[in-house]
BAKOL-752086 format. One line per field, with one value per atom (N, C-alpha, C): atom name; residue in three letters; residue number from 0; x, y negated, z negated. Coordinates in steps of 0.05 Angstrom, whole numbers, plus 5000, padded with zeros to 4 digits. Layout:
BEGIN
atome: CA:...
residu: ALA:...
num: NUM:...
px: X:...
py: Y:...
pz: Z:...
***
This chain:
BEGIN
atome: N:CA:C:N:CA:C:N:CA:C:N:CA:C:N:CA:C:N:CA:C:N:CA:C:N:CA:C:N:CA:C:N:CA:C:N:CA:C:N:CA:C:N:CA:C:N:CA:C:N:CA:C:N:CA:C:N:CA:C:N:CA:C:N:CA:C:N:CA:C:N:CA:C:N:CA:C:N:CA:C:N:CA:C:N:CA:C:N:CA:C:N:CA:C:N:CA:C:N:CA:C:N:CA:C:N:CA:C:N:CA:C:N:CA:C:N:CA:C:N:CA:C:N:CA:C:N:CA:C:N:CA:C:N:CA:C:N:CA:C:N:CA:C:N:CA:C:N:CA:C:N:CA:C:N:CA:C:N:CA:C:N:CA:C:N:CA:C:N:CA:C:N:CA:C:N:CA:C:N:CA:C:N:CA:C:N:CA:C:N:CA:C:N:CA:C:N:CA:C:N:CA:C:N:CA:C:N:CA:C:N:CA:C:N:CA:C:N:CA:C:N:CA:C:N:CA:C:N:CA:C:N:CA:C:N:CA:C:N:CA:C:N:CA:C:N:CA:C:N:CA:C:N:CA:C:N:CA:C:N:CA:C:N:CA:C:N:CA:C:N:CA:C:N:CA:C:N:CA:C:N:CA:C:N:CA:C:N:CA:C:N:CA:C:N:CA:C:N:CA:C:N:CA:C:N:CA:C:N:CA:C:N:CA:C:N:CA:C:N:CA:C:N:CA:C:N:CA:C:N:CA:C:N:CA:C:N:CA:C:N:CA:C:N:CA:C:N:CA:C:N:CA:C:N:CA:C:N:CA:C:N:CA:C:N:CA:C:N:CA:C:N:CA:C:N:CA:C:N:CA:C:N:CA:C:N:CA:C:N:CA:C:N:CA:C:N:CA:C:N:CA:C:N:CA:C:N:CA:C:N:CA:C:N:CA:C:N:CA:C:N:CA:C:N:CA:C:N:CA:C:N:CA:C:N:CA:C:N:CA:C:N:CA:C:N:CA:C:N:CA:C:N:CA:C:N:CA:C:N:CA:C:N:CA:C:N:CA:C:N:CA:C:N:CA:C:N:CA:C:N:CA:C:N:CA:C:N:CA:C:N:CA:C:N:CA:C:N:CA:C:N:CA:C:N:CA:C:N:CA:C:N:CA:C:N:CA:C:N:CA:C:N:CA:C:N:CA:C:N:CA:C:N:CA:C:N:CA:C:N:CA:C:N:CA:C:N:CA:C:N:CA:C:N:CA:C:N:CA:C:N:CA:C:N:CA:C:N:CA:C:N:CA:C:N:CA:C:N:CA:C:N:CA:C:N:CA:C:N:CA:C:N:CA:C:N:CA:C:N:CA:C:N:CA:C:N:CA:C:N:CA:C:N:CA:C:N:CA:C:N:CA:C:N:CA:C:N:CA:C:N:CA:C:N:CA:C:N:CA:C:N:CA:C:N:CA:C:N:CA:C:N:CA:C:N:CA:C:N:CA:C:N:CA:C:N:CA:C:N:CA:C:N:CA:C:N:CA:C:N:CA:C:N:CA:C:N:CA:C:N:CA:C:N:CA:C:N:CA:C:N:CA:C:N:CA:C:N:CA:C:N:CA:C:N:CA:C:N:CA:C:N:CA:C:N:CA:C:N:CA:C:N:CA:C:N:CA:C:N:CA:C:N:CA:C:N:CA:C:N:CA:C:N:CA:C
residu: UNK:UNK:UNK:UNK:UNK:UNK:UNK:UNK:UNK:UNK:UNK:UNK:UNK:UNK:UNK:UNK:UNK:UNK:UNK:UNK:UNK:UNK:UNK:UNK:UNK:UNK:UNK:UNK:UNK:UNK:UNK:UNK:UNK:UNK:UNK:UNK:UNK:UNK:UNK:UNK:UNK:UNK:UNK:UNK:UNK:UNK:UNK:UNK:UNK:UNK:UNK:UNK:UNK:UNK:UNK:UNK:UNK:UNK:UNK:UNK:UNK:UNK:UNK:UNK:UNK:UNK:UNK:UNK:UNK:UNK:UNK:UNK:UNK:UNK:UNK:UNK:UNK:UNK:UNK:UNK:UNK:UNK:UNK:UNK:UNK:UNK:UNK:UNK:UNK:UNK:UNK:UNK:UNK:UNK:UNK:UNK:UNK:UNK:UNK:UNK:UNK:UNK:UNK:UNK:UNK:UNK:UNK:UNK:UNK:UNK:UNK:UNK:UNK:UNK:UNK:UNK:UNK:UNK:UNK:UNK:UNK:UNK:UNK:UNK:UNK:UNK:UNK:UNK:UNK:UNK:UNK:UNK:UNK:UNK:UNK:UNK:UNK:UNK:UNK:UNK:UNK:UNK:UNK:UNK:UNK:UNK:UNK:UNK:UNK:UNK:UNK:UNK:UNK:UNK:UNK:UNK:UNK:UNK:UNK:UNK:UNK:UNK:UNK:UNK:UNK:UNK:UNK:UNK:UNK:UNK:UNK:UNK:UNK:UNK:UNK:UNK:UNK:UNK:UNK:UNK:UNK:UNK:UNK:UNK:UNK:UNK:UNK:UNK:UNK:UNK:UNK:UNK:UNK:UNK:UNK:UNK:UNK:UNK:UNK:UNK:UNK:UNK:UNK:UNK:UNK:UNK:UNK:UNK:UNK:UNK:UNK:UNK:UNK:UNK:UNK:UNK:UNK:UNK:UNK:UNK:UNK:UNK:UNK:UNK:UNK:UNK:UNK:UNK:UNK:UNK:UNK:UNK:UNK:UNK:UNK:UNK:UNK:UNK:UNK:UNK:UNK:UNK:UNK:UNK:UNK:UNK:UNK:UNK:UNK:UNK:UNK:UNK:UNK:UNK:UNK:UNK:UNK:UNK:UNK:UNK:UNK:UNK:UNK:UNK:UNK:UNK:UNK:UNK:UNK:UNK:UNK:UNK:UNK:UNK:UNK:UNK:UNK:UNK:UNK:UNK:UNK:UNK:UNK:UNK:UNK:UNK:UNK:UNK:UNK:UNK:UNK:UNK:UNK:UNK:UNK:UNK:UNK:UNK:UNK:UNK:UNK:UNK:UNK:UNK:UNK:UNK:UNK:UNK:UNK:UNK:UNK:UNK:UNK:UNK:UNK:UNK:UNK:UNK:UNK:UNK:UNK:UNK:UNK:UNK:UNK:UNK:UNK:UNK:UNK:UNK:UNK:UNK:UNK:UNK:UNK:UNK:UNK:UNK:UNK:UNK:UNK:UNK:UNK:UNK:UNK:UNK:UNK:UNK:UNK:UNK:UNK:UNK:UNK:UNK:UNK:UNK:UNK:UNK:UNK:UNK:UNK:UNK:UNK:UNK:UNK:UNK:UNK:UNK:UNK:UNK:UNK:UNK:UNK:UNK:UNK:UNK:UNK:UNK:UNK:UNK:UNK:UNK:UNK:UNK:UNK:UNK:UNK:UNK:UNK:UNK:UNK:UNK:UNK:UNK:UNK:UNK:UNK:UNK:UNK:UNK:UNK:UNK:UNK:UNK:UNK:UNK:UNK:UNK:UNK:UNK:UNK:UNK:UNK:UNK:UNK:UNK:UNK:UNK:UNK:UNK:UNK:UNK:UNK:UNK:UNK:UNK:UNK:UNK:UNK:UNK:UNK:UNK:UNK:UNK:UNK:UNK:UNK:UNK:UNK:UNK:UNK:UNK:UNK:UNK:UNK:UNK:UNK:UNK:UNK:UNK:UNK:UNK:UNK:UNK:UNK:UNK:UNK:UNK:UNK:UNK:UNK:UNK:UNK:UNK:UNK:UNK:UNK:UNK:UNK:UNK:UNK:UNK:UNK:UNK:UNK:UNK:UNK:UNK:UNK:UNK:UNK:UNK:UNK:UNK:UNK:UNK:UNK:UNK:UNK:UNK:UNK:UNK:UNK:UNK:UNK:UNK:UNK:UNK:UNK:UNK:UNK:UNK:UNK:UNK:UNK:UNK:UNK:UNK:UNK:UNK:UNK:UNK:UNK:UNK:UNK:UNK:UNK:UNK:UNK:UNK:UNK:UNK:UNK:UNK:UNK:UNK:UNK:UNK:UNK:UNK:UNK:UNK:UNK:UNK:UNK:UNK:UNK:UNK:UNK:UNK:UNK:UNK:UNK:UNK:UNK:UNK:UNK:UNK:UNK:UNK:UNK:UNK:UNK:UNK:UNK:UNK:UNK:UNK:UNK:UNK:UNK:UNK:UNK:UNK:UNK:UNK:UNK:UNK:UNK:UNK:UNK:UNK:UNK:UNK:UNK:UNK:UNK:UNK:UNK:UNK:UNK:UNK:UNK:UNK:UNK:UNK:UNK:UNK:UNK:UNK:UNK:UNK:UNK:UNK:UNK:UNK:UNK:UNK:UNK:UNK:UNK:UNK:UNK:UNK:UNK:UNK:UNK:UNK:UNK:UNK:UNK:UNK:UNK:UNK:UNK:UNK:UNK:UNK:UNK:UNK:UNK:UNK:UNK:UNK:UNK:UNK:UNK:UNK:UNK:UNK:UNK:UNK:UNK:UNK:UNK:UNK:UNK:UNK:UNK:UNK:UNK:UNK:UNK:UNK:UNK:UNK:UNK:UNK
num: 0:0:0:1:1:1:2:2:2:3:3:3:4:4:4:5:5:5:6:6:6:7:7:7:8:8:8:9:9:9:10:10:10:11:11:11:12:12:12:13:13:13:14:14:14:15:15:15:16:16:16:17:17:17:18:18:18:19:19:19:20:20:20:21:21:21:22:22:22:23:23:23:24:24:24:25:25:25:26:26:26:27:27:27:28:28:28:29:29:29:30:30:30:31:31:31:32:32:32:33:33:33:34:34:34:35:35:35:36:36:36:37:37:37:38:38:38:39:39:39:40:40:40:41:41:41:42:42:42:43:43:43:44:44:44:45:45:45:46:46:46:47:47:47:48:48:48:49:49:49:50:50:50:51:51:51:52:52:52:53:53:53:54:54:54:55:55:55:56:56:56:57:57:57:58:58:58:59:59:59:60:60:60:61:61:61:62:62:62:63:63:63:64:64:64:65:65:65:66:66:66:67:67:67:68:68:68:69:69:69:70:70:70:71:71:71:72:72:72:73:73:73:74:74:74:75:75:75:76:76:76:77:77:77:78:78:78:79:79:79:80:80:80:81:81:81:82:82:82:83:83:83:84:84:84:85:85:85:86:86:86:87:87:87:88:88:88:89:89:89:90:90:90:91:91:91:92:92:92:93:93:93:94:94:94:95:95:95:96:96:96:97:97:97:98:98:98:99:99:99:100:100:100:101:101:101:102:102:102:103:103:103:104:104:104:105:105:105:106:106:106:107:107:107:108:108:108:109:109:109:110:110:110:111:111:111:112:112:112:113:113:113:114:114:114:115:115:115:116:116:116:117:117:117:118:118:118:119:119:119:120:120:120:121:121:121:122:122:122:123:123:123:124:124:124:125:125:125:126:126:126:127:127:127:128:128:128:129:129:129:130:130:130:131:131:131:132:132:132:133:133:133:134:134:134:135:135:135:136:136:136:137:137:137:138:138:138:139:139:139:140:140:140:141:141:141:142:142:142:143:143:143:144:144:144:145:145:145:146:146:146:147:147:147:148:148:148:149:149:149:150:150:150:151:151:151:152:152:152:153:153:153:154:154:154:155:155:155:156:156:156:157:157:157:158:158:158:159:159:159:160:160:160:161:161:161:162:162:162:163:163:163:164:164:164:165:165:165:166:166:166:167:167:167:168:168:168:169:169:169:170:170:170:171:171:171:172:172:172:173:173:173:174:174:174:175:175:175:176:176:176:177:177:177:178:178:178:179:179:179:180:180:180:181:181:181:182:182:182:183:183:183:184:184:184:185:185:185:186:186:186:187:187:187:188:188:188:189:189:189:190:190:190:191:191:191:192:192:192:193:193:193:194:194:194:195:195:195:196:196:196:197:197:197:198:198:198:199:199:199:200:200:200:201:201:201:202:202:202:203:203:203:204:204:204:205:205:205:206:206:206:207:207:207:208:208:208:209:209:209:210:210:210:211:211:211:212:212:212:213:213:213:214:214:214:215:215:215
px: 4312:4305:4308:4297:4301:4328:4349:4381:4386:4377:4394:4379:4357:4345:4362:4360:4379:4405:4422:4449:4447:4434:4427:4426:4402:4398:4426:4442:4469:4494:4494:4514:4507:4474:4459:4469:4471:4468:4500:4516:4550:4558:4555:4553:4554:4519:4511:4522:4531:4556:4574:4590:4613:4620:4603:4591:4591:4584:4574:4598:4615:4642:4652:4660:4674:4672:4650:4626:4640:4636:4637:4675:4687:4717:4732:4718:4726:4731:4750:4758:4745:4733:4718:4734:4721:4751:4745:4764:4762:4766:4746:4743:4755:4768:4795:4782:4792:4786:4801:4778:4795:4833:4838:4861:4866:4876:4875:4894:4893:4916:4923:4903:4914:4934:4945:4959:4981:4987:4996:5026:5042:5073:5078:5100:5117:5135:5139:5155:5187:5199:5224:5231:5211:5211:5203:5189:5187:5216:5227:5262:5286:5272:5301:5292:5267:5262:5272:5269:5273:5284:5287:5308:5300:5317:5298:5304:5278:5268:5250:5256:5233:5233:5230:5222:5194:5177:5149:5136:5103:5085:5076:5058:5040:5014:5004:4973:4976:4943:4940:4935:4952:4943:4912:4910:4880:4863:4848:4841:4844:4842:4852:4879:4898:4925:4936:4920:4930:4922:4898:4893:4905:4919:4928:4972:4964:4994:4989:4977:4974:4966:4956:4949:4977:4991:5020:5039:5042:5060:5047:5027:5026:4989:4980:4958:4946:4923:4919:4912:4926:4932:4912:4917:4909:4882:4863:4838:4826:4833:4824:4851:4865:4892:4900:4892:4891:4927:4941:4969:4963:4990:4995:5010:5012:5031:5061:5067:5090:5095:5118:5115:5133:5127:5129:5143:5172:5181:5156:5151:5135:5112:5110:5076:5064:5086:5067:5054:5060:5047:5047:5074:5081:5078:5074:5079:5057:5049:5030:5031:5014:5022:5014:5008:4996:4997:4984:4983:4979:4988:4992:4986:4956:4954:4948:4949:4940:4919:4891:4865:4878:4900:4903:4909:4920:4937:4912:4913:4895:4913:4909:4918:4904:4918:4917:4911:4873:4868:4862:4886:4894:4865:4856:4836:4805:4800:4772:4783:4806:4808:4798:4806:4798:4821:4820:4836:4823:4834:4816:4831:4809:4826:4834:4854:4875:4872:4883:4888:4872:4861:4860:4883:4882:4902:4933:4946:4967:4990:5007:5038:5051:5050:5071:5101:5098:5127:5138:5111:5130:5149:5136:5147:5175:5179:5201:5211:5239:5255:5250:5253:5249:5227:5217:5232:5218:5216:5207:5201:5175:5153:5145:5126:5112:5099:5107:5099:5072:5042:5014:5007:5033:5026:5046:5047:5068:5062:5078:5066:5094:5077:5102:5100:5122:5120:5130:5104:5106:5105:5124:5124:5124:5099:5078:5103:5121:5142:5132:5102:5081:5076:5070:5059:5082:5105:5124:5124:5102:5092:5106:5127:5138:5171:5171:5204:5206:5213:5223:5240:5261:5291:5280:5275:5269:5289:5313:5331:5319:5317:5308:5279:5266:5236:5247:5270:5273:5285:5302:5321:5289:5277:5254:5243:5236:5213:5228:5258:5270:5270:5275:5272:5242:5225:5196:5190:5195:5190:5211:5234:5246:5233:5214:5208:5182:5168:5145:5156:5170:5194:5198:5198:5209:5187:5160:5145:5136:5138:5127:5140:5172:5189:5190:5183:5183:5154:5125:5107:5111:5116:5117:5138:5158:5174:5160:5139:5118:5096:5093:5068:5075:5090:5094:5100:5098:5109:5133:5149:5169:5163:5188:5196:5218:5222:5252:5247:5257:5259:5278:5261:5283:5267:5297:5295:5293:5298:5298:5272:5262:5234:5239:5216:5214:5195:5217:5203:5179:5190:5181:5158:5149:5139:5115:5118:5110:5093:5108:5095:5073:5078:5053:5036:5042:5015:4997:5008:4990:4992:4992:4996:5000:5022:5032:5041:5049:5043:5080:5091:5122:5128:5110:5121:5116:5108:5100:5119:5137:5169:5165:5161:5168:5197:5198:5224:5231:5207:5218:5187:5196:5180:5179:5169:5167:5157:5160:5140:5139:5118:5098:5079:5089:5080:5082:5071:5076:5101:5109:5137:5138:5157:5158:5165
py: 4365:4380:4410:4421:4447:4455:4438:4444:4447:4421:4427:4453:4464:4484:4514:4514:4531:4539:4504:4515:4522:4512:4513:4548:4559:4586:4601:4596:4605:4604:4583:4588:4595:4606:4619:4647:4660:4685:4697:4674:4673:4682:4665:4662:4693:4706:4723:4754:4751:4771:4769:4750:4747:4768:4746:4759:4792:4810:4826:4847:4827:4845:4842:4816:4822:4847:4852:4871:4891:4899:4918:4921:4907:4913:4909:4904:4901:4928:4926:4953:4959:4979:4982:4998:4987:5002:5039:5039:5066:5068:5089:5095:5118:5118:5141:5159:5186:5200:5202:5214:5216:5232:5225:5241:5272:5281:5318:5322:5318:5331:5353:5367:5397:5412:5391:5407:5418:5442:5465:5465:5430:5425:5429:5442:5435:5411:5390:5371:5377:5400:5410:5411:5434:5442:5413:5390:5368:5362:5355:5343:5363:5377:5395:5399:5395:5392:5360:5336:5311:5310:5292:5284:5265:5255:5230:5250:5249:5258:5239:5237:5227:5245:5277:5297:5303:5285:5286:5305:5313:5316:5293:5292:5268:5269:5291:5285:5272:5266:5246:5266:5253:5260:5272:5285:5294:5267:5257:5242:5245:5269:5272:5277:5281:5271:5239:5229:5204:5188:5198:5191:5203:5211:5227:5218:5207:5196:5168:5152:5132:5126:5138:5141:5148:5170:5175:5152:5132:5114:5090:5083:5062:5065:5083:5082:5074:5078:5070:5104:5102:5124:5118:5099:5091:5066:5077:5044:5023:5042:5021:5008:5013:4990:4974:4976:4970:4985:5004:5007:5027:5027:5044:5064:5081:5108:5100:5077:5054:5032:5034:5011:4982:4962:4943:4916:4898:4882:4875:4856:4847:4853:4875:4882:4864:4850:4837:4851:4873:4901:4874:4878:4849:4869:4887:4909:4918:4902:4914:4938:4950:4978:4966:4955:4955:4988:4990:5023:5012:5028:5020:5043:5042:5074:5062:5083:5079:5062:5057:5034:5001:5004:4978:4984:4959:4955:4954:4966:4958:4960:4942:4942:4960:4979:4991:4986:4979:4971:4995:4996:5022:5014:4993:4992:4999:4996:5004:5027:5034:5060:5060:5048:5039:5026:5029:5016:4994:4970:4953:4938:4922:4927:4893:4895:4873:4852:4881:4861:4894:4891:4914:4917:4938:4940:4965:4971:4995:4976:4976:4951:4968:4996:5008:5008:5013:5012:4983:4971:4933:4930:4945:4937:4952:4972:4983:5001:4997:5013:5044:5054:5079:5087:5114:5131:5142:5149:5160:5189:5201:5175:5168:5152:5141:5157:5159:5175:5164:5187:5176:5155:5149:5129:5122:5096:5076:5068:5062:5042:5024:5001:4983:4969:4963:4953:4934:4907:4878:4872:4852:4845:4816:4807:4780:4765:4755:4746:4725:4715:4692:4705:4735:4745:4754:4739:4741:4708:4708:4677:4684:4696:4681:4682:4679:4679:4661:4648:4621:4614:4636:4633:4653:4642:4645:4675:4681:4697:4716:4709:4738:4752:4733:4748:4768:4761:4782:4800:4799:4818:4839:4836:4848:4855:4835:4855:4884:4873:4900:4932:4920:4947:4951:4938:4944:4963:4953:4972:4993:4992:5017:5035:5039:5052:5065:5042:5064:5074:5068:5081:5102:5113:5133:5151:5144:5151:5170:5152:5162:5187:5189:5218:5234:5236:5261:5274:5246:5267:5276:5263:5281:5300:5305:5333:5347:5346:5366:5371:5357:5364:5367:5383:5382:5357:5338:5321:5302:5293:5280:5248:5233:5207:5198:5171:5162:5134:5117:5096:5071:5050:5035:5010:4994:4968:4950:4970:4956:4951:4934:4923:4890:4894:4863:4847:4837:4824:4802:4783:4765:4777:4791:4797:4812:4831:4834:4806:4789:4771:4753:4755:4737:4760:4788:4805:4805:4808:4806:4778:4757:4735:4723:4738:4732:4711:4701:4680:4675:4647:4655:4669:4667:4681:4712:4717:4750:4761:4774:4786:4813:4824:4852:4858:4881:4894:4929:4944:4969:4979:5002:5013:5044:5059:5089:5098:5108:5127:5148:5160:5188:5206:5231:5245:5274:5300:5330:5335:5351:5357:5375:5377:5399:5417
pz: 5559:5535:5539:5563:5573:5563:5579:5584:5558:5537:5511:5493:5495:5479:5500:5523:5534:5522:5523:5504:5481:5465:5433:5437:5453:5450:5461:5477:5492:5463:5453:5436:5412:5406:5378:5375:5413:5419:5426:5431:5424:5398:5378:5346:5346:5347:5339:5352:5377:5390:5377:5373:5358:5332:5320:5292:5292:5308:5313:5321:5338:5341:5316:5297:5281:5260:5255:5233:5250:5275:5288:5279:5273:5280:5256:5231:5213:5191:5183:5166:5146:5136:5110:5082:5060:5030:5043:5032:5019:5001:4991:4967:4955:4936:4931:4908:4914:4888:4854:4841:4814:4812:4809:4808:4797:4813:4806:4784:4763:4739:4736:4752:4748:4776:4785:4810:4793:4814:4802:4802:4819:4807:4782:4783:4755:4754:4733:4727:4744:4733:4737:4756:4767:4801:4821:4814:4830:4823:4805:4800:4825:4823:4836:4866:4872:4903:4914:4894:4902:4917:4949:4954:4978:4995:5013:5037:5051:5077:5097:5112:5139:5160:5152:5167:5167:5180:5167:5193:5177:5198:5203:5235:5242:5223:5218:5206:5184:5182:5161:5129:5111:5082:5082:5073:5058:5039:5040:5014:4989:4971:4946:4946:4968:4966:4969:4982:4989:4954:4943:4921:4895:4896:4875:4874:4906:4915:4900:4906:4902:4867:4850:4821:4809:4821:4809:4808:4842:4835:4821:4823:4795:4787:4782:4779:4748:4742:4725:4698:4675:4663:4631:4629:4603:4610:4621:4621:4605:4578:4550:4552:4559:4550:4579:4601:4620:4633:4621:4620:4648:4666:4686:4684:4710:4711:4705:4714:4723:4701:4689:4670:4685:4681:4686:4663:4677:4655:4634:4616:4597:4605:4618:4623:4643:4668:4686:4709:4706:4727:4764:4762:4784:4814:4816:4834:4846:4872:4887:4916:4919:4948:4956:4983:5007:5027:5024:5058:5070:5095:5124:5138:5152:5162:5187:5207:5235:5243:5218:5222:5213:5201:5182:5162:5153:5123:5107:5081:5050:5028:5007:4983:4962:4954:4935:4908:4892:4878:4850:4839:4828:4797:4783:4777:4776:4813:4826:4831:4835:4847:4876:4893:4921:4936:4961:4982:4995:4989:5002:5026:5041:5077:5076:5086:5089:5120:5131:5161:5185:5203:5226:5243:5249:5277:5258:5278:5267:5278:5248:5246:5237:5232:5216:5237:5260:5279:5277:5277:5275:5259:5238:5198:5197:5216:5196:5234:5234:5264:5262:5243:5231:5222:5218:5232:5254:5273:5300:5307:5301:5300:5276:5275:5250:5233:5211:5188:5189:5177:5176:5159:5130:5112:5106:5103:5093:5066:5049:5027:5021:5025:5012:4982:4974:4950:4949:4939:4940:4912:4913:4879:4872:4865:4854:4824:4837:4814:4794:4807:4787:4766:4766:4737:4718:4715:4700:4691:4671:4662:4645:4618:4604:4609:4631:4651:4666:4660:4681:4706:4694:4710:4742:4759:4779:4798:4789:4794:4779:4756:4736:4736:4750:4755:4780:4802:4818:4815:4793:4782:4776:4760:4749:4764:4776:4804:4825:4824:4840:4823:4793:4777:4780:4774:4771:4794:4823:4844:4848:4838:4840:4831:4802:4783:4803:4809:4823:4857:4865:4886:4876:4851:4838:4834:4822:4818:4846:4868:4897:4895:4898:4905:4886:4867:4847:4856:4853:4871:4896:4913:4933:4936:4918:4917:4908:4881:4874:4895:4919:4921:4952:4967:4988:5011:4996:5018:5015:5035:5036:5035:5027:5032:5023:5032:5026:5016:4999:4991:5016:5024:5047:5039:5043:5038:5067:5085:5109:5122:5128:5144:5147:5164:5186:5168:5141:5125:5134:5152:5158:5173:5185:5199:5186:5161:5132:5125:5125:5104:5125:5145:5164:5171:5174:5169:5155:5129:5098:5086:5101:5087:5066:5059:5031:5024:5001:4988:4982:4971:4964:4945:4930:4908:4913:4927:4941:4966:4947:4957:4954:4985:4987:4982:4974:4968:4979:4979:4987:4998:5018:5022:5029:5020:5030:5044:5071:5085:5082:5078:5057:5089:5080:5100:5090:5106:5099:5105:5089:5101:5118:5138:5161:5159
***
């Protein structure tokens, strides 16, 4: 009886270490700010700075940049209508960010206005050969081809989903020409490698991703 109240207490106090690292090692949201409307870009002047760069700094975005990055490419603009910065085929807003910062990946819940945590650990060099070194933020753009319920033809939800993410691809480089920082649109990453990170689903087809940083 001893022995078995011993183990009982041995693998209570396992459990409860465990437990304890995970808590301890688990990523927490972040919580993003309102978006700054009054930054002091001009429309024009972001157009004529545009252009693709991966001349980045290492530091990390500011928070009201990283939030104000993230609201521009598909945030939420209109909340009574549930409508985004980013328009989307028949309105299936099929286009999700994932970030990728040095703590771990979170998805970008442009609704709560929050980053919420995905996976721990830093995959941005896994994800993508380029560019060296690692820009502070990645964002990729995954596109959910299920929420194109009144499209059937399985080709044409991807046709859609590639314009859908070009558009907020687009969204990303005009802000960051207005707002001091660089990026480039690339199709190239270790998809597979993508999709067993964030355990995506089939119908959850990345397509592009930008890495976002200060410019040098």
């Amino acid at each position: 009886m001893k022995h078995a109240t011993s183990l009982l207490t041995l693998i209570a106090t396992t459990l409860m270490t465990t437990c304890t690292l995970h808590a301890e090692e688990a990523l927490s949201p972040i919580a993003l700010k309102a978006p700054d409307l009054e930054r002091p870009a001009s429309l024009m002047q972001a157009f004529s700075k545009r252009a693709s760069s991966l001349e980045v700094e290492d530091r990390m975005l500011s928070i009201q940049d990283l939030s104000d990055l993230l609201w521009a490419a598909n945030g939420v603009n209109r909340p009574e209508e549930k409508k985004r910065t980013a328009p989307s085929a028949v309105n299936a807003q099929d286009v999700d960010i994932y970030v990728f910062l040095a703590e771990g990946a979170y998805l970008y819940d442009a609704f709560e206005n929050v980053l919420k945590p995905v996976v721990k650990g830093d995959f941005r060099a896994q994800l993508i050969s380029q560019p060296h070194p690692v820009p502070p933020v990645l964002l990729f753009l995954v596109c959910d081809i299920s929420r194109f319920t009144r499209i059937t033809d399985d080709a044409a939800r991807r046709n859609l989903a590639a314009m859908d993410a070009g558009i907020v691809s687009q969204n990303i480089a005009i802000f960051c020409a207005g707002s001091g920082m660089a990026t480039r649109p690339r199709a190239m990453m270790n998809t597979e490698r993508l999709k067993d990170v964030l355990k995506l689903s089939d119908t959850q087809i990345p397509v592009l991703n930008n890495p976002v940083g200060y410019q040098k």
